[in-house]
C-alpha positions as CSV (number, residue, x, y, z in Angstrom):
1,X,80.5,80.1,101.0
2,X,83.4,77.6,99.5
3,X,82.4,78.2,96.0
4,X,82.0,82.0,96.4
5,X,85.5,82.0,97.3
6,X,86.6,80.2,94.8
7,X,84.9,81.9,92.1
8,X,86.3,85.0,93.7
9,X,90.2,83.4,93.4
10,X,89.1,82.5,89.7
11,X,88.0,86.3,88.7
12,X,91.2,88.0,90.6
13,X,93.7,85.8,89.0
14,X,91.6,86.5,85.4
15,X,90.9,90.3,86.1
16,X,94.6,91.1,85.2
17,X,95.3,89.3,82.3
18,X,92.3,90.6,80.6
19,X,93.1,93.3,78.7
20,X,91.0,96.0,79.1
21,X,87.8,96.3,81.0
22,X,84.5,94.8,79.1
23,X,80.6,94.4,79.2
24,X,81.7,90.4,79.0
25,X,84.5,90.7,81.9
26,X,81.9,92.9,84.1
27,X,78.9,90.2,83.7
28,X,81.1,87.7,84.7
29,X,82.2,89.2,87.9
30,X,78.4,90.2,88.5
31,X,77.6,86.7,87.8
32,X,80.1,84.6,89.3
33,X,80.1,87.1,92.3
34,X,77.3,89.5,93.4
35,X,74.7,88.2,95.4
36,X,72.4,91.2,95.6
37,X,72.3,92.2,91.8
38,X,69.5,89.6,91.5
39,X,67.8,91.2,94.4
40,X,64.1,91.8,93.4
41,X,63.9,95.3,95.6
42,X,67.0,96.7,93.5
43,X,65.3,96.8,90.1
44,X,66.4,100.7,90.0
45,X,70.1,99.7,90.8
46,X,70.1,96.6,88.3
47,X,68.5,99.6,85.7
48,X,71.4,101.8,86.0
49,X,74.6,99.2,86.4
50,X,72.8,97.8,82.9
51,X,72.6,101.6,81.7
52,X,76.2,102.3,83.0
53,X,77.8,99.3,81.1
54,X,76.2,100.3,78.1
55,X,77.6,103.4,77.8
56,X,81.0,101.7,79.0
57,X,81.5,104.1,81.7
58,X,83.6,101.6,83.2
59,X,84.8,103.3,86.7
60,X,81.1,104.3,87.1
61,X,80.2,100.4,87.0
62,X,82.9,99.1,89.8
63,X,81.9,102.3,91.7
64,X,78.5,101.6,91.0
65,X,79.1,97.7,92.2
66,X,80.8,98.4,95.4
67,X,78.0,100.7,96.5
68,X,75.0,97.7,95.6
69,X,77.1,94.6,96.4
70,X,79.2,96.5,99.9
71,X,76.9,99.0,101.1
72,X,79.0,99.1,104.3
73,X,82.6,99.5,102.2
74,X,83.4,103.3,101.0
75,X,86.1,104.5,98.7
76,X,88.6,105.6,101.3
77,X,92.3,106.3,99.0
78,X,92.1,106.8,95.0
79,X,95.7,107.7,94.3
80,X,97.2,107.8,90.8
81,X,101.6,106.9,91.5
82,X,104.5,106.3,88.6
83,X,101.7,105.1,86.5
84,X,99.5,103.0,88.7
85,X,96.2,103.7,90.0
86,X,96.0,102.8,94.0
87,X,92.4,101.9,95.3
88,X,91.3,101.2,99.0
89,X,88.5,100.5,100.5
90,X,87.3,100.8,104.1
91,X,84.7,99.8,106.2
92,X,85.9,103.2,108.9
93,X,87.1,105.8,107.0
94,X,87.2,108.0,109.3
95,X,89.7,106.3,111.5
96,X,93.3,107.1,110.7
97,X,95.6,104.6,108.3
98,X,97.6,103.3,110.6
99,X,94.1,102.0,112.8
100,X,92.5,101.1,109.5
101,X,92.1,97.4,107.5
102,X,91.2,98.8,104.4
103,X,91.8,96.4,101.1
104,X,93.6,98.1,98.1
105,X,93.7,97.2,94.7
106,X,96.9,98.4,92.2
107,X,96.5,98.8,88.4
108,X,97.8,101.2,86.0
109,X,94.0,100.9,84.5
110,X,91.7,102.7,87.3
111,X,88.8,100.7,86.5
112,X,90.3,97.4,86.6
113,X,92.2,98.7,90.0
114,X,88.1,99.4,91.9
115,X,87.3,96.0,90.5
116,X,90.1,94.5,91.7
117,X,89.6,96.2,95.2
118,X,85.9,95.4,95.1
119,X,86.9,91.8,94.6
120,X,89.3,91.6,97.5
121,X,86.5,93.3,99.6
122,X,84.0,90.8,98.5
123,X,86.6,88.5,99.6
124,X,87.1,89.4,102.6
125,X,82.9,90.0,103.6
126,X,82.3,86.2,102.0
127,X,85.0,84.7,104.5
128,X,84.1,83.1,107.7
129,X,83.4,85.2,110.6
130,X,86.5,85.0,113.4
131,X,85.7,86.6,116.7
132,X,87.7,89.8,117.6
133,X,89.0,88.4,121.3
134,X,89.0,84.4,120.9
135,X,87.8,82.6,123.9
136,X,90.4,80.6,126.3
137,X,89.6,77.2,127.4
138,X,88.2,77.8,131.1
139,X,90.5,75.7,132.9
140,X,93.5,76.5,131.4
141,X,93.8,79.6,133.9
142,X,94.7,79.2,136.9
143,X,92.4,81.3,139.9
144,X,93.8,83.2,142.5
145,X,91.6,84.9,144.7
146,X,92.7,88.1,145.8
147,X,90.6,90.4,148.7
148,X,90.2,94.0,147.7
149,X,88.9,95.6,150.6
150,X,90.5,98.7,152.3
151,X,90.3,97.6,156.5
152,X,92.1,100.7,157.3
């Protein structure tokens, strides 16, 4: 899990100084990065992302990647502001912004802004697992016993 994170750190700091999207830059990230692209039961999907890169339909590919690589992830924002395309991504779209961890990704190219959204997303599904409540130590609360019952 160490070295997919690190790959991943390696491909976000390159992503922006490349510059423009390329069949090259897109293998890499598949390569250093996807997990499932090699999957034998997505021959169909491999088919088309090949297909889509050939015809350099670039916002097709990182829409195309997030969909085979995140299946639980969906485009929630695609907003275009004083020359920069804004990407998030959500796991719960439906709930509203303020209740939602969705990862964005900024450039003022939209395909390299998905990619770099799909990277941060990748990020964050490769990391470690933390538990939602953490556990206390047992003893570390004290116990009062209380009686609940209504004698009246």
């Amino acid at each position: 899990m160490r070295l997919v994170l690190q790959h991943d750190h390696e491909m976000t700091d390159r992503l922006p100084d490349s510059p423009a999207v390329t069949a090259s830059l897109v293998h890499s990230v598949i390569d250093t990065i996807c997990r499932r692209h090699s999957h034998p039961g997505r021959t169909s999907a491999v088919a088309r992302m090949e297909r889509l890169i050939a015809e350099e339909a670039w916002i097709e590919v990182a829409l195309a990647l997030i969909d085979l690589e995140l299946p639980q992830w969906q485009l929630r924002r695609l907003a275009y502001d004083a020359g920069e395309w804004y990407c998030a991504l959500s796991r719960r779209r439906e709930l509203p912004d303020w209740l939602d961890q969705a990862v964005e990704g900024s450039h003022p190219d939209l395909p390299r802004a998905l990619l770099q959204a799909f990277l941060e997303a990748q990020r964050i599904a490769a990391s470690p697992r933390w538990p939602s409540v953490p556990a206390t130590p047992r003893e570390s609360a004290p116990h009062i016993n209380l009686c609940c019952d209504n004698f009246a």
